[in-house]
C-alpha positions as CSV (number, residue, x, y, z in Angstrom):
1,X,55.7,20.8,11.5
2,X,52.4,21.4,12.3
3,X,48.5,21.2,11.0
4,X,46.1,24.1,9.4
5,X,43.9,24.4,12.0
6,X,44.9,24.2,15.6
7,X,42.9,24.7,18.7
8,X,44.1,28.0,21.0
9,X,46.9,27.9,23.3
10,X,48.8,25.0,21.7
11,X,52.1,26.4,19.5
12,X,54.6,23.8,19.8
13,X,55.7,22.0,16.6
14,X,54.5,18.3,16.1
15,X,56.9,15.7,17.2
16,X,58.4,12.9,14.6
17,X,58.9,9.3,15.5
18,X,58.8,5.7,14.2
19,X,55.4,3.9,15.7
20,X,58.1,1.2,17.0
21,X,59.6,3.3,19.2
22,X,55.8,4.5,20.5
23,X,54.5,1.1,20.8
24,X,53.9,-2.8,21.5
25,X,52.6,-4.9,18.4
26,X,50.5,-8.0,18.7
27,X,48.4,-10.2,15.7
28,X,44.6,-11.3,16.5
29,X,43.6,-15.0,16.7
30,X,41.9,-16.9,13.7
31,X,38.3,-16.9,13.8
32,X,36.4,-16.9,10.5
33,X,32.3,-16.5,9.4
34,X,31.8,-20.0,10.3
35,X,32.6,-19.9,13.5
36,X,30.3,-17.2,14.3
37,X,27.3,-17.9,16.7
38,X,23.9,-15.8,17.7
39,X,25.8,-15.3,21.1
40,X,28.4,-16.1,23.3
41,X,31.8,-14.4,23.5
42,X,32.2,-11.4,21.5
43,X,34.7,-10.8,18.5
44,X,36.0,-8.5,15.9
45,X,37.0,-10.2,12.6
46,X,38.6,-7.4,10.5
47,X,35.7,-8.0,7.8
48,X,33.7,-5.6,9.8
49,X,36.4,-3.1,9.5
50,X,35.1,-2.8,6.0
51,X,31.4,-3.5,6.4
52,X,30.8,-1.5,9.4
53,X,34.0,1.2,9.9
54,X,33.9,2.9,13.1
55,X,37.2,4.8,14.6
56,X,36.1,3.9,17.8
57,X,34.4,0.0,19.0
58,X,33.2,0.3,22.3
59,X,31.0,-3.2,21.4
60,X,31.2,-6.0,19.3
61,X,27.8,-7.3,17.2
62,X,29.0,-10.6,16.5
63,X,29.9,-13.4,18.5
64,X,31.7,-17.0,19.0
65,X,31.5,-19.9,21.1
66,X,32.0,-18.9,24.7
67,X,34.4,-21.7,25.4
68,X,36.2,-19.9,22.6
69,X,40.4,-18.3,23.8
70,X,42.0,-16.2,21.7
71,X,43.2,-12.8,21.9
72,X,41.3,-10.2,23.5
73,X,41.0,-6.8,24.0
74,X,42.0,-5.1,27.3
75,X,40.5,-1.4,25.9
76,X,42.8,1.5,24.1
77,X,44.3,-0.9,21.3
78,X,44.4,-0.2,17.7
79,X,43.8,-2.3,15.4
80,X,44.4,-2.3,11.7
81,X,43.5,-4.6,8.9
82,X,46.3,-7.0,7.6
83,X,44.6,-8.1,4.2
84,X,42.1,-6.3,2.2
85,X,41.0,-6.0,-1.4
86,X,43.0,-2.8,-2.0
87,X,46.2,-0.7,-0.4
88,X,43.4,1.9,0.1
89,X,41.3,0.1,1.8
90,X,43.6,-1.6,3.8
91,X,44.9,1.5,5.5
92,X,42.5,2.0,8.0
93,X,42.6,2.1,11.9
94,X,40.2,1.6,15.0
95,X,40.4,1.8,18.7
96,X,39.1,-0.6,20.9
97,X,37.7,1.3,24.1
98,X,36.3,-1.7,25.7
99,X,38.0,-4.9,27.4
100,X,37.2,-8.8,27.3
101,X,36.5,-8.7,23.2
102,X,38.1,-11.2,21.6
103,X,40.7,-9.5,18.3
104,X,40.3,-12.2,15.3
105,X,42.9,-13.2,12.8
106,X,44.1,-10.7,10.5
107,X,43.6,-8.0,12.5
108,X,47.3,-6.2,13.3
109,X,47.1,-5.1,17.3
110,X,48.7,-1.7,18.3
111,X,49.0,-1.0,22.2
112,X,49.8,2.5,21.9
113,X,52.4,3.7,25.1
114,X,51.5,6.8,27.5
115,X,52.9,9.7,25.2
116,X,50.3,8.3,22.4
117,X,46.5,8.8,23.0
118,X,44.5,5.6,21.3
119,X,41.8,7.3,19.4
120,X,44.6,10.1,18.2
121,X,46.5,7.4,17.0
122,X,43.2,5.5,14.7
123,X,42.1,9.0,13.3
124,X,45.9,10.1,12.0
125,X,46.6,6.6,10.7
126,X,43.1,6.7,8.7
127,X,43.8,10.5,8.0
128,X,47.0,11.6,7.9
129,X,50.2,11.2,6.3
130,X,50.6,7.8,8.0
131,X,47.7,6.7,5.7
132,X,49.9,7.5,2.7
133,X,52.7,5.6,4.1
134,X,50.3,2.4,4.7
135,X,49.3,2.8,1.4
136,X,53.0,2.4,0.0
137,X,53.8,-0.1,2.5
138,X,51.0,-2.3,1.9
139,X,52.2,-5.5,-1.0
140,X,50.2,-8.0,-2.6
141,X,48.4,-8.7,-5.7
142,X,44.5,-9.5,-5.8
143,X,45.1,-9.6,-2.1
144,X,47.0,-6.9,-0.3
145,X,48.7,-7.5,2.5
146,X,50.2,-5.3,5.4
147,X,51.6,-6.4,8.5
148,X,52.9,-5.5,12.2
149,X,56.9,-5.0,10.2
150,X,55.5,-2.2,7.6
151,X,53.4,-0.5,10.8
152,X,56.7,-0.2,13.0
153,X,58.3,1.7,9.9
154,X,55.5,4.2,9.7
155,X,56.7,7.6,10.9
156,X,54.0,8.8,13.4
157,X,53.5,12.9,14.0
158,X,51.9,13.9,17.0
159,X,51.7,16.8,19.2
160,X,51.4,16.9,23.0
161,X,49.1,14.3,24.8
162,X,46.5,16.9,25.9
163,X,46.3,18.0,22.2
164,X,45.8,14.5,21.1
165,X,42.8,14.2,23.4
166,X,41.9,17.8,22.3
167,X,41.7,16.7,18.7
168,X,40.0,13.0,19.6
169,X,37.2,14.3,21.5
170,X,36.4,17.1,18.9
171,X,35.9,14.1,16.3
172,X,34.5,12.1,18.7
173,X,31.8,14.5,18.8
174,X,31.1,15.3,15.2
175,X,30.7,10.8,15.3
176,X,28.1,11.3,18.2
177,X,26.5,14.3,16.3
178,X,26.4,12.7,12.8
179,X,25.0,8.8,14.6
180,X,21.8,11.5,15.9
181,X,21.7,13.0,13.1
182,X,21.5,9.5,10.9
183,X,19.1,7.6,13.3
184,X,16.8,10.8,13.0
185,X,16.7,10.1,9.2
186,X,16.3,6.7,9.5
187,X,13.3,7.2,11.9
188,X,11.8,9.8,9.5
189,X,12.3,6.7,6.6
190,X,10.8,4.5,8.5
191,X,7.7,6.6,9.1
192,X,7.0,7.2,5.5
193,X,7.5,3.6,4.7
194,X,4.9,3.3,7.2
195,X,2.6,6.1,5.7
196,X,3.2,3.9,2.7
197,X,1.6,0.8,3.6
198,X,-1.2,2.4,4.9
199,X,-2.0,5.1,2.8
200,X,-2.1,2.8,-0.3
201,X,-4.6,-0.6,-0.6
202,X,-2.5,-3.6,-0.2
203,X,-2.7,-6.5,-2.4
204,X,-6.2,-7.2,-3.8
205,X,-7.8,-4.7,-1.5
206,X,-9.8,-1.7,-2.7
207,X,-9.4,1.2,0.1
208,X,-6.3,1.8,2.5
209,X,-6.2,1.8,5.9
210,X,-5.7,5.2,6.5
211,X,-8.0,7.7,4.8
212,X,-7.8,11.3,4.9
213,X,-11.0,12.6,6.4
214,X,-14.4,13.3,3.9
215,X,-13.0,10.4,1.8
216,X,-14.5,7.0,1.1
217,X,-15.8,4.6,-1.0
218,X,-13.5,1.9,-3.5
219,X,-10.2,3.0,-5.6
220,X,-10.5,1.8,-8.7
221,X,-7.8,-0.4,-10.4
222,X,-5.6,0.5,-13.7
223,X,-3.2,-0.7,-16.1
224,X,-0.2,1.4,-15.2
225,X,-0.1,1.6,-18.9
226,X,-3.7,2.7,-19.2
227,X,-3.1,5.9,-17.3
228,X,0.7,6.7,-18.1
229,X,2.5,6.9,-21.6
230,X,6.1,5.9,-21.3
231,X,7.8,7.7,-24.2
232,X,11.5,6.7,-24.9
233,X,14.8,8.9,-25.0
234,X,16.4,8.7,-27.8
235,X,19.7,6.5,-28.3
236,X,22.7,8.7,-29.6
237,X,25.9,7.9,-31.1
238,X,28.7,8.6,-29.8
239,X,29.9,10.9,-32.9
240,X,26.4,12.8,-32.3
241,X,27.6,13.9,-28.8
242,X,29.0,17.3,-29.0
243,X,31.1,19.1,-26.4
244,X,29.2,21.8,-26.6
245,X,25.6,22.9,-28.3
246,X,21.9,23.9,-28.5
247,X,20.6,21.6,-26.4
248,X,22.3,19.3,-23.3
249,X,21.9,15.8,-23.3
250,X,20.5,14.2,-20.1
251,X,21.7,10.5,-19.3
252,X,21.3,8.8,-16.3
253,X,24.2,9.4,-14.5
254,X,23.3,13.3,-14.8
255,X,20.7,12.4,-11.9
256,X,23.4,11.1,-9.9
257,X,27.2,12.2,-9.8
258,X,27.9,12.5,-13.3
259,X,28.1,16.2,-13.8
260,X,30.0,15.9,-17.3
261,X,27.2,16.7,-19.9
262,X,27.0,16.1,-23.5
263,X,25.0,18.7,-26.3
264,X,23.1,18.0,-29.1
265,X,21.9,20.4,-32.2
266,X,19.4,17.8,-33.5
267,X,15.9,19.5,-33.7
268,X,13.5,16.5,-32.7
269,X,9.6,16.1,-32.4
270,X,8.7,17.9,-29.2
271,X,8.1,14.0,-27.5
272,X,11.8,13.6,-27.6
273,X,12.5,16.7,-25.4
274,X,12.0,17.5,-21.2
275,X,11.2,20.7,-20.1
276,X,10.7,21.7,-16.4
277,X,8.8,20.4,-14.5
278,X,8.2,16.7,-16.6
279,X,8.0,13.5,-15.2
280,X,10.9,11.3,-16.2
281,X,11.7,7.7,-15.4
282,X,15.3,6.1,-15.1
283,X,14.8,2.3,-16.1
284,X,18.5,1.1,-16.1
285,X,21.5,0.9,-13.7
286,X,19.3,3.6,-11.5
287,X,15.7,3.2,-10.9
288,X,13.0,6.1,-10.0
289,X,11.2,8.6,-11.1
290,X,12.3,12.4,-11.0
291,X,10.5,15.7,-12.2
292,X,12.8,17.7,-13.8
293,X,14.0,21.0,-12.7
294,X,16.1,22.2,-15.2
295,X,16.0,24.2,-18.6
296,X,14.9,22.3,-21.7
297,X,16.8,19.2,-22.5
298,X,16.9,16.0,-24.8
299,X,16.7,13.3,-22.7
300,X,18.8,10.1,-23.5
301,X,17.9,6.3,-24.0
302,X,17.5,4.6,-21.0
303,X,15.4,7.5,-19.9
304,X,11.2,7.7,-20.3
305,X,9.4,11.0,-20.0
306,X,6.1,10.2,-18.5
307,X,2.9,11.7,-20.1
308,X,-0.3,10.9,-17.7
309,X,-3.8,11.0,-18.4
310,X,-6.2,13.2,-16.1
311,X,-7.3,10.0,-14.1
312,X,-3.4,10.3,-12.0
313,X,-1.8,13.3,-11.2
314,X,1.8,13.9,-11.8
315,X,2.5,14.4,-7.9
316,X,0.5,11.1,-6.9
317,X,1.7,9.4,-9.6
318,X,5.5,10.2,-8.3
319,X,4.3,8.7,-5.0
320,X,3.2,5.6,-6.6
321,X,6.6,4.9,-8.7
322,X,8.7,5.6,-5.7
323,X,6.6,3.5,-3.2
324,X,6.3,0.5,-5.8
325,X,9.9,0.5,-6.4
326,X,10.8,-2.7,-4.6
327,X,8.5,-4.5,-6.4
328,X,9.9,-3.2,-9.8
329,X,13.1,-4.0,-8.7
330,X,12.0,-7.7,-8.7
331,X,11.4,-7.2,-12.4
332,X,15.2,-6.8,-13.6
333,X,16.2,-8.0,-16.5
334,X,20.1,-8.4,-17.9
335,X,23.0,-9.3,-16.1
336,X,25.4,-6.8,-17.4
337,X,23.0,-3.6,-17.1
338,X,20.1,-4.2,-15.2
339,X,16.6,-2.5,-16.5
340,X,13.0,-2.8,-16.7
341,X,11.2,-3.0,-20.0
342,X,8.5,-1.1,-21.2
343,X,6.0,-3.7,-20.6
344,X,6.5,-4.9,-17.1
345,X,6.0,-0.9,-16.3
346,X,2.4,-0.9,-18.4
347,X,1.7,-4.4,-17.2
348,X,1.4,-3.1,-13.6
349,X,-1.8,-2.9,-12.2
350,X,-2.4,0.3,-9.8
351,X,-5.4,1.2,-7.6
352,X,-6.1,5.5,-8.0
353,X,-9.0,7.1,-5.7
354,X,-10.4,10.3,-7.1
355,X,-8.0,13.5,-8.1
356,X,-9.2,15.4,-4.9
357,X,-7.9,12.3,-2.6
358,X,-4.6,12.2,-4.7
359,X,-3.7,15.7,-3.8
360,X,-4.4,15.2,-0.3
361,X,-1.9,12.3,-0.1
362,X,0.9,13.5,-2.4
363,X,0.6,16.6,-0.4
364,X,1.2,14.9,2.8
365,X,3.8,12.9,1.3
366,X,5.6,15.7,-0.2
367,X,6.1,17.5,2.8
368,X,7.2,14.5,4.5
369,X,9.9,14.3,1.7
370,X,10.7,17.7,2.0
371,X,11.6,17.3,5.5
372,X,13.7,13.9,4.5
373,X,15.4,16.0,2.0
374,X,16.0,19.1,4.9
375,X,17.5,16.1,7.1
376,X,19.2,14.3,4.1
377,X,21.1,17.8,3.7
378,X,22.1,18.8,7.0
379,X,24.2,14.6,7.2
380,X,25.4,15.4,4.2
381,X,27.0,19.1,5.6
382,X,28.3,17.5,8.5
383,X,29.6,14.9,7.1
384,X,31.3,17.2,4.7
385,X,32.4,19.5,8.1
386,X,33.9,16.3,9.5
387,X,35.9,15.6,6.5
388,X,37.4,19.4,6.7
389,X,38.1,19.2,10.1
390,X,40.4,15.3,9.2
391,X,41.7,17.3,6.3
392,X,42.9,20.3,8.6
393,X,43.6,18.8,12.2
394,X,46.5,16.4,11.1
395,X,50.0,16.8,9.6
């Protein structure tokens, strides 16, 4: 038995054992949330395991009492979660690298034995067919439970010890690649947010900080209604959903993930249509503006096509939606389906320089999104080459 994709010079078929016969079992100490401090000793409860999954902790980021005793870690155990919400969840594995952190309760403890590498071990119990066999082994009802017992019984495959660390330190490089790769996006975030607060007047001032240059004197204040129509999609029934037709039906979730689209042959006054290249505004569930890209469509209820007057342009007025979005997300209303009405969006007052200046910022701010986007795309294909590589590196 052995994996897809192998690195060169390794041939020999995977090797089949029970994890009881490859290792020692332990259980953490209880600690909960309320006896966490700002510092002191440091501690994994298996809360983060959920909140904050890394294969490998070489740290801890919260802390207890130092006076605390308990378990703790002496670096290369696994750990694995011994309650969650779901069997799913619960089957899940990390490695401890580093000694003298304290291992809270409900947290199973692994100490892997010298034919077993630690790291190995985490990655083909989150990955491989040991994940599938936690899954079935995992009991419980609203709270699933899975304990030290049900890990002895899981049937480990591994191959030699120098292909273990072979296979470890390849995906411990895609995790040092992809943590560059995130904190370079959240840098270039950061720096918009900044452009954002400086670009545009705060509060009841009348000119920003930071002015392109050959530009002065007062923006003037609007009624977001004054300056933007907000026209509403239509609301379908179901039975006037067709599989197929003249026109697609955009809904919300088509922005998102849904890709399943709905068709419509109603012909509709021209306000009830989108082609390319209009301004549309999600107001429920999903919040934000989007020009659309795509061939002529109908777009659904809970959608607003956005018709401006010549005092915003469409590009600025993008900007402005986006960077305001906190605020409108202050404005929910519902409990079930959260939304924003019509009149909280008109109701907002915005401050607009002249059409010359708008350009200059959205410009600036479009390229900066651009690059987001660019960096946005290249996390997203290594996440996606990561994934292949857990697919493809484990029986």
């Amino acid at each position: 038995m052995v994996p897809e994709l192998r690195f060169k010079g390794f041939h020999d078929d995977w090797v089949q054992r029970k994890l009881s016969n490859l290792a020692k079992f332990g259980k953490g100490t209880g600690f909960s949330k309320s006896d966490l401090t700002e510092a002191g000793s440091p501690i994994i409860l298996y809360g983060s395991m959920y909140t904050n999954y890394r294969t490998v902790i070489d740290r801890a980021t919260t802390y207890v009492d130092p006076e605390s005793e308990g378990l703790e870690s002496t670096g290369g155990e696994v750990i694995v979660p011994a309650s969650g919400e779901t069997a799913l969840d619960i089957s899940r594995a990390s490695v401890v690298t580093r000694s003298g952190i304290l291992l809270g309760g409900d947290l199973n403890v692994i100490y892997p034995d010298k034919n077993v590498d630690p790291e190995f071990l985490a990655l083909t119990v989150s990955n491989g067919r040991q994940k599938a066999e936690m899954v079935k082994r995992a009991q419980g009802g609203s709270i699933v439970h899975l304990h030290n017992g049900d890990l002895k019984q899981i049937t480990l495959t591994y191959p030699s010890l120098t292909e273990q660390r072979k296979i470890s330190g390849l995906v411990s490089c895609c995790d040092s690649i992809l943590t560059l790769q995130q904190e370079k996006l959240d840098l270039l975030k950061q720096l918009k947010r900044g452009y954002l607060q400086k670009l545009f007047p705060v509060g009841s001032a009348k000119q920003p900080e930071l002015r392109f240059a050959d530009f002065d004197g007062d923006w003037v204040q609007h009624k977001l209604g004054d300056v933007a129509d907000f026209i509403n999609g239509r609301a379908y029934k179901q039975d006037e959903l067709l599989d197929s037709g003249k026109y697609p039906v955009l809904r919300v979730g088509n922005f998102n993930t849904n890709d399943q689209w709905y068709y419509s042959d109603l012909e509709l006054p021209v306000k009830n249509y989108a082609d390319k290249g209009d301004l549309l505004y999600t107001w429920a569930t999903a919040f934000g503006p989007h020009i659309w890209q795509g061939p002529r469509v109908i777009y659904h209820y809970h959608i607003w096509k956005v018709e401006l007057s010549n005092l915003i342009t469409k590009d600025f007025a993008v900007q402005i939606l986006q960077a305001d979005q906190s605020q409108m997300t202050n404005s929910l209303n519902g409990s079930t389906m959260v939304h924003i009405t019509k009149a909280t969006m008109e109701g907002k007052v915005i401050a607009l320089p002249s059409v010359d200046e708008q350009n200059c910022i959205s410009r600036f701010l479009t390229n900066l999104d651009d690059t987001i986007a660019l960096q946005q795309h290249k996390l997203d294909a290594l996440t996606q080459l990561k994934q292949a590589y857990l697919q493809k590196l484990f029986v």
